[in-house]
N, C-alpha and C positions, 0 to 999 in steps of 0.2 A: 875510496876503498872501504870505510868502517860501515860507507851507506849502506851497502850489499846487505851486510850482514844484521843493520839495524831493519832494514825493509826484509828480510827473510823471517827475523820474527816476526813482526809486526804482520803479516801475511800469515805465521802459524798462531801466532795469540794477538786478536785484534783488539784496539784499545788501550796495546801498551803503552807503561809508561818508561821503557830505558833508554835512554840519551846516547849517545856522540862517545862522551867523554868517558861516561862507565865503563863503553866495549874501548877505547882507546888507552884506558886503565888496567884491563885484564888481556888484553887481545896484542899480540904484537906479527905484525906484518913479515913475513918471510916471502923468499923468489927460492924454487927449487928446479932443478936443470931435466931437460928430457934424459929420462933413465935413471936421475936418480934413487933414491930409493927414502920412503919416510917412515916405513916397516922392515924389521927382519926378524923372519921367526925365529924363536929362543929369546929375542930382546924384551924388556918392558918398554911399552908404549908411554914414552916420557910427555906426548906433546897430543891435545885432537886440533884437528887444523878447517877450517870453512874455505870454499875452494872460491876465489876472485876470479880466476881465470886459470882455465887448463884445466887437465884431464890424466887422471888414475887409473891403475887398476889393482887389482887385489888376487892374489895367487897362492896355492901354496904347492908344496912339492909332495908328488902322488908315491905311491912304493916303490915304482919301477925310476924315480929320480926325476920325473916330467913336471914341469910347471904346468899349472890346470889353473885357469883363470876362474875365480868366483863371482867377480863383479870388477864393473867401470863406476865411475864416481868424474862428473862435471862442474859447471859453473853453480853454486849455490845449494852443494853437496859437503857432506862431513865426511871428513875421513880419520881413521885409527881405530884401536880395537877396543871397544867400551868394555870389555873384561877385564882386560890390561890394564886397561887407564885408570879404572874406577878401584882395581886391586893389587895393581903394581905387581901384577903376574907375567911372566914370560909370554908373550903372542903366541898364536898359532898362524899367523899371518905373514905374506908379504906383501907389503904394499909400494907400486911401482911407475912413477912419471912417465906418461906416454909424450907428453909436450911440457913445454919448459911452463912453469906453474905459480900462481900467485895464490898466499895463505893468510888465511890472520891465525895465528896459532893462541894457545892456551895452555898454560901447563895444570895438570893434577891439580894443583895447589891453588891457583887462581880460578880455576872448574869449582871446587868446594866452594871458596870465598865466597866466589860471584851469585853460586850456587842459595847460598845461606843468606846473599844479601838483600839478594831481588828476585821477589815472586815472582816477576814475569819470565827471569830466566827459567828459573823451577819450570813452571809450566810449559814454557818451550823446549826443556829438556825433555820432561814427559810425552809431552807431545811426540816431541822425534824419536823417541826412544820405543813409543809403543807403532809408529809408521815403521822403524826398524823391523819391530820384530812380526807386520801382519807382512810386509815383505818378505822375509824372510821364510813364513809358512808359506806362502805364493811361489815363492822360487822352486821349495821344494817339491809341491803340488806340479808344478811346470817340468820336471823331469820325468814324469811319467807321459808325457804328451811325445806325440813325433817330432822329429830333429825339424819338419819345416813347419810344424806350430811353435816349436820353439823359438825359429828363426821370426816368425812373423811377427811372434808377440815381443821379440826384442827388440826389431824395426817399428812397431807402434810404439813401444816405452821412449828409443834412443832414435829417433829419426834422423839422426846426422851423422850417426855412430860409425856408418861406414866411410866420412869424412876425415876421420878423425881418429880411428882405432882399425888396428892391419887384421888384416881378413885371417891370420895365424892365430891371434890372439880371440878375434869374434872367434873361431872354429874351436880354438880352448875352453872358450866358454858354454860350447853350444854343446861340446862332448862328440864331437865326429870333425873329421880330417879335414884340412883345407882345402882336398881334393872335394868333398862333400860338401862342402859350403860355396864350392864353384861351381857345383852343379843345382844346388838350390838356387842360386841366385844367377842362373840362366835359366831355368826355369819359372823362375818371379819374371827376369823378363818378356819370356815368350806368351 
C-alpha cells in the first residue's frame, strides 16, 4: 500500500531519496465506504488523503440547493482542500466516495513535519501543488468550450470514467442534463 505512494513521488521528483518507513511514519491507512463523505462544507479539512484504490468526487451546493459536481479524483489522486488544510479554514467543498475507498491519510500536523523534514516531500508538494493550480486554469478555460468538447476532453483525461462514475454525476460535472449527456453519447456512438 505505502508503494503507491512512494512510486508516485518518485515519478513526480526523480532521484528521490524517501523511504518505506518515513511515509509509514506520517501516513496512516484508512478504508472509507461508497457515499461516504471525507468533506463537508463548513467543516475544516482535518486530514489530505492519497487515494490506493477508489474513486471521489467533489461537489458543492449551487443557490438553488443542487449538488454540481467539480471534480472525480482516482487511483494515485489527492484529495481535501489545500486551503483548509494548510489554514484550518472551514472548506467550501464537498468531497464524496463514489466506491468504497482505500487512503493513506495525513494529518495538518504530520503535513508540516514531514514537510520541514524531507526536501523531497517539499518538492513533491510543490510540484502537485502547482499541477493543481495549471489544472485548475484548464478547467476553467474548458467552460467556455461546447458541452460535447467538454464531454470529449473528459473522456480523453478519464477513459474509464464512464465505468466507474453515473452518468448523473458526469452530467453535474459537464453543466447540462442527463438527458443531454445521453444524447451526446449516442451520438459519440453513431
Amino acid at each position: 500500500m505505502y508503494d503507491k505512494l512512494i512510486d508516485h513521488i518518485r515519478q513526480n521528483v526523480p532521484g528521490t531519496s524517501i523511504d518505506k518507513q518515513t511515509i509509514e511514519e506520517y501516513f496512516t491507512p484508512q478504508l472509507f465506504e461508497k457515499k461516504e463523505h471525507f468533506l463537508k462544507q463548513g467543516y475544516i479539512c482535518k486530514l489530505a488523503g492519497f487515494v490506493i484504490e477508489g474513486c471521489y468526487r467533489n461537489y458543492m451546493i449551487s443557490a438553488e440547493g443542487k449538488e454540481v459536481n467539480t471534480g472525480f479524483g482516482f487511483e494515485n489522486w489527492w484529495l481535501g482542500d489545500v486551503s483548509s488544510f494548510v489554514n484550518q479554514t472551514p472548506t467550501l467543498i464537498n468531497t464524496q466516495f463514489l466506491e468504497n475507498t482505500r487512503l493513506l491519510t495525513i494529518t495538518a500536523k504530520n503535513h508540516i513535519d514531514l514537510f520541514e523534514k524531507s526536501q523531497c516531500f517539499r518538492e513533491y508538494t510543490y510540484k502537485l501543488r502547482s499541477k493543481a493550480t495549471m489544472a485548475s486554469v484548464l478547467k476553467l478555460s474548458e467552460l467556455s468550450e461546447s458541452a460535447r468538447t467538454r464531454y470529449k476532453v473528459l473522456l480523453e483525461k478519464y477513459p474509464k470514467i464512464q465505468q466507474r462514475v453515473s452518468q448523473r454525476q458526469i452530467a453535474s460535472f459537464l453543466h447540462i442534463t442527463p438527458e443531454a449527456l445521453s444524447r451526446l453519447r449516442k451520438s459519440e456512438i453513431s
